[in-house]
C-alpha positions as CSV (number, residue, x, y, z in Angstrom):
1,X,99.6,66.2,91.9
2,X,103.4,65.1,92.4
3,X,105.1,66.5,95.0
4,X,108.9,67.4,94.8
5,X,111.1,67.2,97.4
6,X,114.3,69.3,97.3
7,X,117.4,69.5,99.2
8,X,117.7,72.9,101.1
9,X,121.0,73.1,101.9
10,X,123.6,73.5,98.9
11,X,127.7,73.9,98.1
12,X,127.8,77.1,97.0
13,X,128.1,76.1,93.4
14,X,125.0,73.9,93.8
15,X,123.1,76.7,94.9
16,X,124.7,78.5,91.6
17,X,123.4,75.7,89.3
18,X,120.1,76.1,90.9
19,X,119.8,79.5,90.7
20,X,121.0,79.1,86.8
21,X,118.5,76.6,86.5
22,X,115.4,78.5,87.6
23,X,116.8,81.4,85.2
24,X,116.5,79.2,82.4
25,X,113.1,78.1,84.1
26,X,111.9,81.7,84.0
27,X,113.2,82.9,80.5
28,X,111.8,79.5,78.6
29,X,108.4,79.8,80.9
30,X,108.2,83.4,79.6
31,X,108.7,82.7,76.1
32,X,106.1,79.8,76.1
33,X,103.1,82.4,78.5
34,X,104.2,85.5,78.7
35,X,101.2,87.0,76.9
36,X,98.9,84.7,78.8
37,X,101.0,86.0,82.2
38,X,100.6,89.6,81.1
39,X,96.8,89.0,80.4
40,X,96.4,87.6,83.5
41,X,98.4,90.0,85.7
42,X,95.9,92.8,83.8
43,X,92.7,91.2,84.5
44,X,94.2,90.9,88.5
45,X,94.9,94.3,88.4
46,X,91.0,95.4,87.0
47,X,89.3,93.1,89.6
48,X,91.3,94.7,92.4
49,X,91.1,98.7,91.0
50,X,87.3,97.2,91.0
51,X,86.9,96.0,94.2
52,X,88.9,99.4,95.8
53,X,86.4,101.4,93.8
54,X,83.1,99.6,95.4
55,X,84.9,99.8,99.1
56,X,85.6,103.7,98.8
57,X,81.9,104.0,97.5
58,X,80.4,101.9,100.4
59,X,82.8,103.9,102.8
60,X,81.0,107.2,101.3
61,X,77.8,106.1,101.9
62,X,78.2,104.8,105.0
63,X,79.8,107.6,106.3
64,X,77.2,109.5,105.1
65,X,74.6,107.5,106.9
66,X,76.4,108.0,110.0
67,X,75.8,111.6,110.3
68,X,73.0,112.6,112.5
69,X,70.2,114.9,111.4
């Protein structure tokens, strides 16, 4: 892995430049993965609706564990 190092602090039309820069970044990244991004945000979004599903169902039975007969 190569690390980067950046300066942080910028004229403010070096900060513009960035800023254009990692627009262009963005746009030509989303051309090139987008679907693959997409995909991946979907499958995130499953796996978390998932694991809120299995918490609420173990909070149910818990719960109901808890009451005293």
């Amino acid at each position: 892995m190569k690390i980067l190092k950046m300066t942080t602090h910028w004229t403010a039309e070096e900060a513009d430049c960035m800023f254009r820069l990692l627009d262009e970044f963005q746009s030509a990244i989303w051309e090139s993965y987008g679907d693959e991004i997409e995909r991946l945000y979907q499958t995130e979004r499953e796996e978390q609706l998932q694991l809120e599903m299995e918490w609420e169902q173990e909070g149910e039975a818990s719960s109901l564990d808890d009451i005293p007969f």
